[in-house]
N, C-alpha and C positions, 0 to 999 in steps of 0.2 A: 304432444302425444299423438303416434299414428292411430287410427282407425286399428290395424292390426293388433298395436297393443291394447288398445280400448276391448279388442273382441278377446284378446286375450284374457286380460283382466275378470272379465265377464265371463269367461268359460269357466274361469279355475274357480268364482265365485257361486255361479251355478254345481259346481260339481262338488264344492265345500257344501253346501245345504243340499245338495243331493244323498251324500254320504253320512249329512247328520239326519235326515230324513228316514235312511236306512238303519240307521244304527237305534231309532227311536219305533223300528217295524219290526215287532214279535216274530213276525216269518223271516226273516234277516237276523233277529238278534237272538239268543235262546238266551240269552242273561240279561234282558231287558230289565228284568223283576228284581236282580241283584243290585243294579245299576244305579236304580231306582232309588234303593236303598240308601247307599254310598253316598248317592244328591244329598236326599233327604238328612241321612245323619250329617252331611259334613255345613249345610242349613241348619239346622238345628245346633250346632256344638261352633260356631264362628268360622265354622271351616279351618278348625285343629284338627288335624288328619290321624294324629296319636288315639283323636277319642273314638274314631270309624276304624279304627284295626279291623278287627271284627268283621264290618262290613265289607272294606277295599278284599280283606284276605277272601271271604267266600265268594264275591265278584271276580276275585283273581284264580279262585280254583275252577269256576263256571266257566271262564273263559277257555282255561286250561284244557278241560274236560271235552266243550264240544270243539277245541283246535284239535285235538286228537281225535275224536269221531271223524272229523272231516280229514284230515289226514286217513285215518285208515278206509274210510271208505274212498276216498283217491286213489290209493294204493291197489285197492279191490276194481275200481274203475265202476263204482256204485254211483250213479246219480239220482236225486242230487247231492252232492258232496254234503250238504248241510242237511239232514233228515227233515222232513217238512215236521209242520206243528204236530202233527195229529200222531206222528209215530215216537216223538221223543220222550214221553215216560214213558212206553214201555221203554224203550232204547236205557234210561239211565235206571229201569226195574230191575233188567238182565244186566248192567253192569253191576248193581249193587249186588243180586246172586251170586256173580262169579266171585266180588271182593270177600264176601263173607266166606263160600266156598274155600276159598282159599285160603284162608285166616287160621 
């Protein structure tokens, strides 16, 4: 093994727990709390995935939710694409208005 791969190896490793670092930081993740969830039931039930529906489905709609915030504020050229903490219930207050609204 060269040095190169060695540094190699070592970078992709550093940026694998970089990214699970991220993905475990509130300000990074807005479904952190979902996530959580989905651990915890799929812990609790032997890790049958049939018995966390439930949970993976509202994890999967959270995700949904703020890829399309960030999408649209992309679009808009809003930064940061990811609304920081302190703005996103309002931010999902006024999308629940407009769903009912429209209903």
């Amino acid at each position: 093994m060269s040095e190169k791969d060695g540094l190699s190896r070592e970078s992709k490793r550093q940026a694998r727990s970089e990214n699970a670092t991220k993905m475990m930081d509130h300000s990074k993740n807005p479904c952190i709390h979902e996530q959580k969830l989905s651990m915890k039931c799929l812990n609790d039930n032997n890790f049958d995935k049939e018995s966390c529906y439930e949970f993976f489905d509202n994890y999967n709609k959270c995700k949904d939710f703020w890829g399309a915030i960030q999408l649209d504020r992309r679009r808009k050229r809003i930064r940061p694409y990811l609304p920081p903490v302190e703005e996103r219930e309002t931010i999902k207050k006024e999308y629940m208005a407009n769903q009912h609204s429209q209903s």
